[in-house]
C-alpha positions in Angstrom: -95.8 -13.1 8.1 -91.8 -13.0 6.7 -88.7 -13.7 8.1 -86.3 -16.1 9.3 -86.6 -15.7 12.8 -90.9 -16.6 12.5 -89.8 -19.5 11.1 -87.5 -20.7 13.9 -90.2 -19.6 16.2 -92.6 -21.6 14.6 -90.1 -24.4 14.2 -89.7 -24.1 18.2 -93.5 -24.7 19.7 -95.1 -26.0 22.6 -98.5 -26.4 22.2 -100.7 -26.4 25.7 -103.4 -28.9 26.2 -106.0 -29.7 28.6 -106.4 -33.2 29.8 -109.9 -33.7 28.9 -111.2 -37.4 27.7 -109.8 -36.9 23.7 -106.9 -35.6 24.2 -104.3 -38.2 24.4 -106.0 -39.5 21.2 -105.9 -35.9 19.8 -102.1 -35.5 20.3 -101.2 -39.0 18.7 -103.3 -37.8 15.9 -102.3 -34.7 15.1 -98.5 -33.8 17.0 -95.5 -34.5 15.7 -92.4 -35.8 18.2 -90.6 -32.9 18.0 -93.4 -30.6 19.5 -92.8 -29.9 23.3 -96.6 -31.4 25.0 -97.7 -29.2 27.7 -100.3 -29.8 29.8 -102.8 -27.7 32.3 -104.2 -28.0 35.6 -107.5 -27.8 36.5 -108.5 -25.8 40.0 -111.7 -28.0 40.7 -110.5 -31.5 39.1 -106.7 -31.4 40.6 -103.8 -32.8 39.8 -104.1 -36.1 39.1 -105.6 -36.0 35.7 -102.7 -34.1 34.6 -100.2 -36.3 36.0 -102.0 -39.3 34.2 -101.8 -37.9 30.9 -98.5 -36.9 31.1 -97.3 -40.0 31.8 -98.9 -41.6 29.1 -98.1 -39.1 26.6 -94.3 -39.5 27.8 -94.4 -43.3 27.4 -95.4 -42.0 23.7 -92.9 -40.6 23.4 -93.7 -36.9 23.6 -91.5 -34.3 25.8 -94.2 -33.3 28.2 -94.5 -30.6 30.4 -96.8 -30.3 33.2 -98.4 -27.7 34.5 -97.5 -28.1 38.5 -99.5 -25.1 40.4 -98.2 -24.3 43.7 -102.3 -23.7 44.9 -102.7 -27.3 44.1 -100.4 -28.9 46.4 -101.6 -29.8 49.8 -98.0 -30.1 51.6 -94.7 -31.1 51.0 -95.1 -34.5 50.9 -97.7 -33.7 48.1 -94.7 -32.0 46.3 -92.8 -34.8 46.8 -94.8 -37.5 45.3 -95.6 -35.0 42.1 -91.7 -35.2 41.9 -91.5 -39.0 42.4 -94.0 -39.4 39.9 -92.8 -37.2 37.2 -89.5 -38.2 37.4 -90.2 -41.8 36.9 -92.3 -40.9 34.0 -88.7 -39.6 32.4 -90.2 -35.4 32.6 -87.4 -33.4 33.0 -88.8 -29.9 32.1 -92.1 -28.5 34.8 -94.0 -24.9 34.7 -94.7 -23.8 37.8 -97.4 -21.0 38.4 -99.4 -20.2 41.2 -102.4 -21.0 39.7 -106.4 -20.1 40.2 -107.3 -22.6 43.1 -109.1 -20.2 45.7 -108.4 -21.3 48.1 -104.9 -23.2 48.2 -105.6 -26.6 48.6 -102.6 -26.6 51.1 -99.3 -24.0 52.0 -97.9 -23.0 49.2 -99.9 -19.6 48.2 -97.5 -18.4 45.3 -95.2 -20.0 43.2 -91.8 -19.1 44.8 -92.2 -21.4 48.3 -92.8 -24.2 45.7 -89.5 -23.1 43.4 -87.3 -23.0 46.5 -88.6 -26.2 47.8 -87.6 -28.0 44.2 -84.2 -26.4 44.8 -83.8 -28.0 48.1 -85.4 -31.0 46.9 -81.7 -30.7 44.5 -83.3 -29.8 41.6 -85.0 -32.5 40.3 -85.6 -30.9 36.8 -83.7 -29.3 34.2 -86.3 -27.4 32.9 -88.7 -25.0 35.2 -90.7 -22.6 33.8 -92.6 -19.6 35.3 -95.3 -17.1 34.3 -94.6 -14.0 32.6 -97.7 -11.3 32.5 -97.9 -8.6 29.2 -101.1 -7.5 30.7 -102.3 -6.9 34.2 -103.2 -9.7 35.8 -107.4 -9.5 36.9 -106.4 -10.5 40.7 -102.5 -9.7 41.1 -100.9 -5.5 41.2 -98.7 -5.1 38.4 -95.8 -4.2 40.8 -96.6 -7.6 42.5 -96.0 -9.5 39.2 -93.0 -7.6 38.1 -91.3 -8.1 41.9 -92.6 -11.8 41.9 -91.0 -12.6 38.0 -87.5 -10.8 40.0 -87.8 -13.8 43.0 -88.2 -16.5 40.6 -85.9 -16.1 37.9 -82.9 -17.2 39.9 -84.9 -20.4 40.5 -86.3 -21.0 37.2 -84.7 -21.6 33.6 -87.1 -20.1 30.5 -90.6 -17.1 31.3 -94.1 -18.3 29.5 -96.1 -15.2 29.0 -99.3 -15.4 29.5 -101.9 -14.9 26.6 -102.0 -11.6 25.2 -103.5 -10.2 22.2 -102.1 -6.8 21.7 -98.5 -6.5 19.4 -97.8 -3.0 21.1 -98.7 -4.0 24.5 -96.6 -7.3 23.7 -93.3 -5.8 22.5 -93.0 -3.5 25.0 -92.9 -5.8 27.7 -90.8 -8.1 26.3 -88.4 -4.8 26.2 -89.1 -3.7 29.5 -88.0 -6.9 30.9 -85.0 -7.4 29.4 -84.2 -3.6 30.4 -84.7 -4.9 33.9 -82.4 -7.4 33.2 -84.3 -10.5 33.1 -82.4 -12.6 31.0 -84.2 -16.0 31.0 -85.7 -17.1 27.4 -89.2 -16.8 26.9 -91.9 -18.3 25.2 -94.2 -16.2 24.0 -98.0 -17.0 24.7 -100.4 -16.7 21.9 -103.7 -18.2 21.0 -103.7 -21.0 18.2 -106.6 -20.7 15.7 -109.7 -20.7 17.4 -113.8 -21.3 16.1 -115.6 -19.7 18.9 -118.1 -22.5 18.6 -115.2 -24.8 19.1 -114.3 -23.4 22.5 -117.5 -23.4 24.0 -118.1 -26.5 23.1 -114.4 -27.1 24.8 -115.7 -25.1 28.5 -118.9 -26.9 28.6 -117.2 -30.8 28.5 -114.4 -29.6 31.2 -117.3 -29.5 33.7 -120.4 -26.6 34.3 -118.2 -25.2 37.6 -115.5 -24.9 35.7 -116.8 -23.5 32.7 -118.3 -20.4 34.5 -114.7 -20.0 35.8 -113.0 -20.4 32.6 -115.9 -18.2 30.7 -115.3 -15.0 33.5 -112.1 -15.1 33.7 -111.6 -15.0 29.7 -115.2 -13.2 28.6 -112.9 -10.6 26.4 -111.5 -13.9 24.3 -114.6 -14.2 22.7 -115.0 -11.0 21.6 -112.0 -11.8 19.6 -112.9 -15.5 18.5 -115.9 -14.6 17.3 -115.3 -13.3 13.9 -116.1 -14.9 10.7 -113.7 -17.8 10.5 -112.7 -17.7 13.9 -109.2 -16.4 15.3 -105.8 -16.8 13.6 -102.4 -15.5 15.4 -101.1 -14.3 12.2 -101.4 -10.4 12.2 -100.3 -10.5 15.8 -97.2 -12.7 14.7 -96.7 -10.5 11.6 -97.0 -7.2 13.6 -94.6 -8.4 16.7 -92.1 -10.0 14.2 -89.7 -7.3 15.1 -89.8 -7.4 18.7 -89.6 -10.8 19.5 -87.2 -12.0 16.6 -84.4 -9.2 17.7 -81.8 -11.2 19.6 -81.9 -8.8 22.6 -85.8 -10.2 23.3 -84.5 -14.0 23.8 -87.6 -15.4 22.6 -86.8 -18.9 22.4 -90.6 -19.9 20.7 -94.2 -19.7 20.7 -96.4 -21.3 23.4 -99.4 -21.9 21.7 -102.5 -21.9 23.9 -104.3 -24.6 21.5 -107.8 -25.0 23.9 -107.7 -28.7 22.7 -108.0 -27.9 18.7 -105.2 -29.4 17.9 -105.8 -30.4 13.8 -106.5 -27.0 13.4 -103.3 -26.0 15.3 -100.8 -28.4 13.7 -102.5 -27.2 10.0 -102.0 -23.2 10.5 -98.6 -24.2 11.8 -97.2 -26.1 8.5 -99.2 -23.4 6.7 -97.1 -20.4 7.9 -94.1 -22.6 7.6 -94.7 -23.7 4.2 -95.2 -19.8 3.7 -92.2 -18.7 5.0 -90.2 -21.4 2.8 -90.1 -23.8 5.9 
């Protein structure tokens, strides 16, 4: 990797978490401050044990960001208290997707009822982020994606792209959305290093339901993990270096999709840094 503007995307992470049992401990250990927190929902365990670790991770003083998917919230009222709650925790900054939960534990199918409901709530957050899709999506139409990213940028304030693995397939939609003038920043989703042996061992303590979830939906990911050594985001980085440091992408960082290894995440991060003369 080389340049300038991989350094100031390294320099701008957010590393995603899940809240299992460790990883409060994990974070304190291995996360410096000035790393943005964020942290996933789980479909069969719900919100609350994201909302718990948030809040203590905030009173740690972290800047957290939960993950606040619209299938996961059984009315209004539900919406309202996950507001409450997060606001009195000092979060100023939410992502927003649909999210897996089949079916919705309530209303809100997508995540544009819920992004117009914060709105008319007044906007209790400076920060909302929504999903952004490189590659098709295994239960959603392109088309769908690309209209549903048009209804929710005027209600949101930065895109996370979803994990993606391919540098071509990766610059050219961070063109194409810019050409359709989809100006919000984006933070580009990659995978942190990752043992294969690591992440299993990460599927099977988030629960066996789960797990089978987690395994189909991402079988192709360990195809890719399970090389000698385990996966590193480097090539990809060094071969999209172009694309998302040219100030017409808006890449505003890396989201860093750290499945929980969060020593080994913090480490190849001062690595490349130190590297690049960081």
């Amino acid at each position: 990797m080389g340049g300038d503007g991989l350094k100031a995307l390294l320099a701008s992470v957010r590393y995603e978490v899940l809240p299992a049992k460790t990883t409060e401990e994990k974070v304190l250990a291995h996360v410096p401050r000035d790393v943005v927190v964020t942290v996933t929902a789980s479909p069969v365990k719900g919100l609350e044990p994201t909302l718990d670790l948030v809040g203590r991770l905030a009173a740690h003083g972290y800047r957290v960001v939960p993950h606040v998917p619209a299938r996961l919230l059984r009315d209004d009222a539900h919406l309202k208290d996950v507001v409450d709650r997060l606001r009195q925790a000092g979060v100023d900054d939410v992502f927003v997707p649909a999210g897996d939960a089949d079916p919705p534990a309530g209303a809100y199918d997508g995540a544009l009822p819920v992004l117009r409901r914060l709105g008319e709530l007044g906007g209790p957050f400076a920060h909302v982020g929504i999903t952004g899709y490189p590659e098709s999506h295994p239960l959603i139409h392109d088309d769908l994606t690309i209209q549903a990213m048009w209804d929710k940028r005027a209600h949101a304030t930065y895109i996370v792209s979803n994990l993606c693995f391919d540098a071509r397939v990766l610059g050219e939609w961070v063109g194409r959305i810019r050409r359709r003038d989809v100006t919000l920043p984006l933070y580009v989703g990659v995978a942190g290093p990752v043992q294969r042996a690591k992440l299993l061992a990460m599927a099977t303590k988030i629960g066996v339901g789960e797990s089978t979830r987690f395994l189909t939906k991402h079988a192709s990911w360990f195809l890719r993990f399970a090389a000698p050594g385990g996966y590193s985001p480097d090539r990809l980085l060094t071969r999209t270096a172009g694309a998302l440091t040219a100030p017409s992408a808006g890449v505003a960082g890396l989201h860093v999709f750290t499945f929980n290894q969060l020593a080994e995440t913090e480490r190849w991060r001062r690595a490349a840094l130190d590297r690049l003369g960081g």
